[in-house]
C-alpha positions as CSV (number, residue, x, y, z in Angstrom):
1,X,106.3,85.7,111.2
2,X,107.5,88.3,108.4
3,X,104.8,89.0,105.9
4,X,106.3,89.6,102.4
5,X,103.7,91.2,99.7
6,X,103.9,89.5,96.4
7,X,102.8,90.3,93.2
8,X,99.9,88.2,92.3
9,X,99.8,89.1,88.5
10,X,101.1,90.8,85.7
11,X,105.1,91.3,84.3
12,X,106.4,91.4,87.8
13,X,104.8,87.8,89.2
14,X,106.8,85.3,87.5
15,X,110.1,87.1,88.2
16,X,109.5,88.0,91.8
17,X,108.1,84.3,92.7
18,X,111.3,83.4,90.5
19,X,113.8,85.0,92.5
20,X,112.5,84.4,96.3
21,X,112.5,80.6,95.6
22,X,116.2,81.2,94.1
23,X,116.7,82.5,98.0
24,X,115.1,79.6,99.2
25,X,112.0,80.7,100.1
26,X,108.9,78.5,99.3
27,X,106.5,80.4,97.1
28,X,104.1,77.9,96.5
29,X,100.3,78.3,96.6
30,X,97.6,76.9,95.7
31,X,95.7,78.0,92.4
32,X,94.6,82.0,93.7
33,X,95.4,81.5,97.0
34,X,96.2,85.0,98.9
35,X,98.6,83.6,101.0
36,X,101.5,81.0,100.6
37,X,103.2,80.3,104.5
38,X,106.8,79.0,104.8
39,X,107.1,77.1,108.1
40,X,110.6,76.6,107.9
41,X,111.9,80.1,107.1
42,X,109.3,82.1,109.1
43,X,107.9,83.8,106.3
44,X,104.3,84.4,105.1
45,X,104.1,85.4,101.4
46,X,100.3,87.7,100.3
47,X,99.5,88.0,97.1
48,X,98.1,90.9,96.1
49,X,98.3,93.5,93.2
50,X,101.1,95.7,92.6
51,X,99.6,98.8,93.1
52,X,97.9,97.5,96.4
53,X,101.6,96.3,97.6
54,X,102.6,100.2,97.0
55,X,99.9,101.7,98.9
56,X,99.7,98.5,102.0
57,X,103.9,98.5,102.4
58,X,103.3,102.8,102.8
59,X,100.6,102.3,104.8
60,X,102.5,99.9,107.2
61,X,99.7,97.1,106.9
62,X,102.7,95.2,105.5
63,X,105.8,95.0,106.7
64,X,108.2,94.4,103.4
65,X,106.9,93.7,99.7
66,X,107.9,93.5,96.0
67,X,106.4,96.6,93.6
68,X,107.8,99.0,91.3
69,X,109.0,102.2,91.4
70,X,105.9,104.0,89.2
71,X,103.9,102.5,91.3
72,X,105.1,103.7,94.2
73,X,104.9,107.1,93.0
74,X,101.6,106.4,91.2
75,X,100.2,105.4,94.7
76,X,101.5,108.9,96.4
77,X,103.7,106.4,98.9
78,X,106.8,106.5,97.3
79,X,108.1,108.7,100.6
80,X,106.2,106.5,103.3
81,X,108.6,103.9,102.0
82,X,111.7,102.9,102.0
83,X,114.1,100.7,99.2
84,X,115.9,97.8,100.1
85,X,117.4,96.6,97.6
86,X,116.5,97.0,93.7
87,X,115.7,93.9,92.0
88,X,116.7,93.9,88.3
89,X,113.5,92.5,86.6
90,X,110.4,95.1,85.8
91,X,112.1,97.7,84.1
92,X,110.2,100.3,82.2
93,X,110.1,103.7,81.0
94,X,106.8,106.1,81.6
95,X,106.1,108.3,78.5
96,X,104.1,111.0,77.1
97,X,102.6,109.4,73.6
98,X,100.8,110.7,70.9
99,X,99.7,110.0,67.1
100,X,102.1,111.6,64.4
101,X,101.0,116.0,63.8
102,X,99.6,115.9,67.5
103,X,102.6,116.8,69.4
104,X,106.4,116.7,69.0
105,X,107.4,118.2,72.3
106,X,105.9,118.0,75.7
107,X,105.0,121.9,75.9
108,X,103.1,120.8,72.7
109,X,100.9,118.8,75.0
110,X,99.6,121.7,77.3
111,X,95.8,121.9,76.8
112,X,95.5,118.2,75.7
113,X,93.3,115.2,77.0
114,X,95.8,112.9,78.4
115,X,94.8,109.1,79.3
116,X,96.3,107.4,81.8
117,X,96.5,104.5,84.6
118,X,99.1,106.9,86.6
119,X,97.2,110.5,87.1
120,X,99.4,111.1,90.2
121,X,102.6,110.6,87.9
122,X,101.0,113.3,85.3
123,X,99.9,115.7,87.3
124,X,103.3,115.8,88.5
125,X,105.4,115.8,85.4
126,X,102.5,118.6,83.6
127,X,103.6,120.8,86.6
128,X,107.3,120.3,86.4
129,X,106.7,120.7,82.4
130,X,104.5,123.9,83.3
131,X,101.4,122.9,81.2
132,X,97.7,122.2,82.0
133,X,96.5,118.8,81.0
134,X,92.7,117.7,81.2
135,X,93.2,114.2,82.6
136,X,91.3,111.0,80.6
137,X,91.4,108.3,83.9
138,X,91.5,104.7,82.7
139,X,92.1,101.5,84.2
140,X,93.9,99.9,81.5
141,X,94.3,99.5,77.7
142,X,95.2,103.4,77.6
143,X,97.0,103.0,74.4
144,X,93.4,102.5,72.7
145,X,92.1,106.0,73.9
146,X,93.0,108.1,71.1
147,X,91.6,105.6,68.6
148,X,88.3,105.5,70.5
149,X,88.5,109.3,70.9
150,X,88.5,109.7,74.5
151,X,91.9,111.6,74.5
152,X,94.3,113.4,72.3
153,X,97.7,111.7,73.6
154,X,98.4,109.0,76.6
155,X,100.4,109.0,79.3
156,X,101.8,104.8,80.0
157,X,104.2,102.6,81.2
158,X,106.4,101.5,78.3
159,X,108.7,98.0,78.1
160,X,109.0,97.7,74.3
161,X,107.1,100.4,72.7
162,X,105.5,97.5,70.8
163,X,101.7,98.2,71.7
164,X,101.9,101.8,70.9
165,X,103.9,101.5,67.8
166,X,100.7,99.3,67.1
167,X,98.2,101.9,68.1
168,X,100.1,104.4,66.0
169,X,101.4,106.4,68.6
170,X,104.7,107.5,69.5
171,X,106.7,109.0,72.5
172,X,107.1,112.4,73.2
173,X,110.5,113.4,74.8
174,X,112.4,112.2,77.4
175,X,110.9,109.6,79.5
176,X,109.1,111.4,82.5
177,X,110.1,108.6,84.8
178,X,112.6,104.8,84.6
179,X,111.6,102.4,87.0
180,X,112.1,98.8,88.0
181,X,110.9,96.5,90.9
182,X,112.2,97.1,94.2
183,X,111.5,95.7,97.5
184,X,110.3,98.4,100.2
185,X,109.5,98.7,103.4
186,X,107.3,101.2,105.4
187,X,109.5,104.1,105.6
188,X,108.1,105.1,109.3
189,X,107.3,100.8,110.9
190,X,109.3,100.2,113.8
191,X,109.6,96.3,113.7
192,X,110.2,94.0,116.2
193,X,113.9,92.6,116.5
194,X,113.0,89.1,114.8
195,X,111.4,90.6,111.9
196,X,114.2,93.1,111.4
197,X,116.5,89.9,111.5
198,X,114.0,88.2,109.2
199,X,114.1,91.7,106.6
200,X,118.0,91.6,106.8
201,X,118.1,87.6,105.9
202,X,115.6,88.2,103.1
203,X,118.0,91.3,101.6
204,X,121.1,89.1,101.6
205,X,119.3,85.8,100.1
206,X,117.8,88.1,97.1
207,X,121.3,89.9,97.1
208,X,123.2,87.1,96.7
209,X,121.2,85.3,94.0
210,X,121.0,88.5,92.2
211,X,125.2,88.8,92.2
212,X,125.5,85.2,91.0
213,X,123.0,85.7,87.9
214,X,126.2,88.5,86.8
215,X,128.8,86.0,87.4
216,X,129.9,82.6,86.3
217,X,132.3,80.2,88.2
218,X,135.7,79.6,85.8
219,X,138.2,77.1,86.4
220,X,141.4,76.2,84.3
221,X,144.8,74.9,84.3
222,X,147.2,77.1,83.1
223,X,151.1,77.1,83.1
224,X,153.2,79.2,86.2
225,X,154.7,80.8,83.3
226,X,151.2,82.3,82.2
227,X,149.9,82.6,85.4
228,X,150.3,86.3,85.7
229,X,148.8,87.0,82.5
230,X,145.8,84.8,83.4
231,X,145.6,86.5,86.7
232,X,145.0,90.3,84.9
233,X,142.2,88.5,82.3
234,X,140.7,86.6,85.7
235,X,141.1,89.1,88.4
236,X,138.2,87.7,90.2
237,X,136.4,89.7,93.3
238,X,139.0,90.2,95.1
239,X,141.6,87.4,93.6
240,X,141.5,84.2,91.7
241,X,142.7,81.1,93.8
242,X,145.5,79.7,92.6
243,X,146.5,76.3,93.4
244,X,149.4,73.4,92.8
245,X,148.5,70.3,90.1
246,X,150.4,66.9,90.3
247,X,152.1,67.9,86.9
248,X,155.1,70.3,87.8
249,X,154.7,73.8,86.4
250,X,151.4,73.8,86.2
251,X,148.7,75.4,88.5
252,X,144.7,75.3,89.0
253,X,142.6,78.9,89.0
254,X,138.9,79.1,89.9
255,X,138.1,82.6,89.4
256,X,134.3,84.8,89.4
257,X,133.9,85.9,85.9
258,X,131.1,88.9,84.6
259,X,128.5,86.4,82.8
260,X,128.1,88.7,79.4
261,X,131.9,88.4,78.9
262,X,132.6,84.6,80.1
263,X,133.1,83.5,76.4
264,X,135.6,86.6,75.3
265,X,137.4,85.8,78.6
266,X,137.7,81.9,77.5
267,X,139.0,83.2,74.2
268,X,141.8,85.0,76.0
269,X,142.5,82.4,78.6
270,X,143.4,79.8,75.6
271,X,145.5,82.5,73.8
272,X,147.6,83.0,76.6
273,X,147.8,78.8,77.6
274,X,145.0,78.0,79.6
275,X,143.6,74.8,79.0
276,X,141.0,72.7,80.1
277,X,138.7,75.7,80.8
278,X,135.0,75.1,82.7
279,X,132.3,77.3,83.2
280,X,130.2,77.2,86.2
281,X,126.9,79.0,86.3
282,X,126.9,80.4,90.0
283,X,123.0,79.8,92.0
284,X,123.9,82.1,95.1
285,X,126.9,83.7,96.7
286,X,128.0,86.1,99.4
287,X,130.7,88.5,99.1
């Protein structure tokens, strides 16, 4: 049976439990529970915290899990591990922050008391940077450091900037590193044969519901004499499929369409004759 590490908590939970049951999987578990079991698909889901997943995946106590990138590198395991596939939810930007007259630039920082969750990640980007930081180590709620006095800027993950803007901090430079959630494997496991089949299933089922959240389904009836301009608006993946209706000189197209620009294409589709347009939101695929 594959074991798959989970999130248990936290921004990347609800989208990782989100998107394996989109695959099919069943991620149910009882209130806590560490472990959810799938019977039918062979699977074993652990919950456990992100940072665990990073360090238990490199480890190769797990076989395949869901993390993110700056935790990965957070964790030192970001080699002992290999990406499968990255998953489009979690993304974030690390930053250097400080108040206003503390620092403008990075070099600004050398000297400083940094706080941060991540001292792995800091370390690294003060060397690249070549400063000397003296490193504040906090669990969480890093962004309330320099009010409290224990540092003179922070080092954090940031999504919307909203909590430091709060704190009265801002970012310093370029972000020292983007990350999203990925799913990884141990870099170094050799597996046996039915849970490298089981890994490959669980890449295409995430895969494919991942390619059908970018696409919608479009059908519509449009005249033979259009049917080449309706064919350049609604190339599709490869190429729309075109076929006969009962009324002469007129054909049906089903065609995928990029989600953010379904309603633009509709737009154009009517211009050039199409009628009786319909949108389709797609669950899964595989192209």
């Amino acid at each position: 049976m594959l074991r798959v590490a989970v999130p248990n908590k936290g921004s990347l939970n609800a989208p990782a439990t989100q998107l394996l049951s989109a695959a099919g999987y069943r991620v149910h578990r009882e209130h806590k529970a560490l472990f959810a079991t799938d019977v039918p698909n062979d699977v074993q889901f652990v919950f456990l915290r992100p940072t665990d997943i990073a360090r238990n995946v490199g480890s190769g106590v797990l076989e395949v899990g869901i993390t993110g990138q700056d935790l990965l590198a957070a964790a030192g395991t970001a080699e002992a591990t290999m990406e499968l596939l990255p998953l489009d939810f979690g993304v974030s930007k690390f930053y250097f922050a400080a108040p206003h007259g503390v620092a403008t630039t990075i070099a600004d920082l050398d000297g400083k008391r940094i706080a941060t969750s991540f001292p792995v990640l800091v370390t690294q980007a003060a060397a690249k940077a070549g400063i000397h930081v003296e490193l504040v180590k906090l669990d969480g709620a890093v962004e309330t450091a320099v009010e409290l006095g224990l540092a003179d800027a922070i080092a954090d993950v940031v999504e919307t900037g909203a909590s430091l803007q709060a704190a009265g901090l801002r970012t310093i430079g370029e972000p020292i590193m983007r990350s999203e959630a990925v799913l990884v494997r141990g870099a170094q496991r050799t597996l046996a044969p039915a849970s490298e089949h089981a890994i490959d299933v669980l890449i295409q089922r995430l895969r494919g519901v991942l390619i059908a959240r970018q696409y919608v389904m479009m059908d519509y009836n449009c005249p033979v004499a259009a049917l080449s301009a309706a064919r350049e608006i609604t190339p599709g993946m490869e190429s729309p499929t075109v076929s006969p209706l009962d009324e002469e000189g007129w054909v049906a197209v089903r065609a995928m369409v990029p989600r953010p620009h379904a309603q633009a294409v509709m737009d154009r589709l009517w211009a050039a004759g199409a009628r009786a347009i319909l949108v389709t939101p797609l669950e899964a695929c595989r192209l």
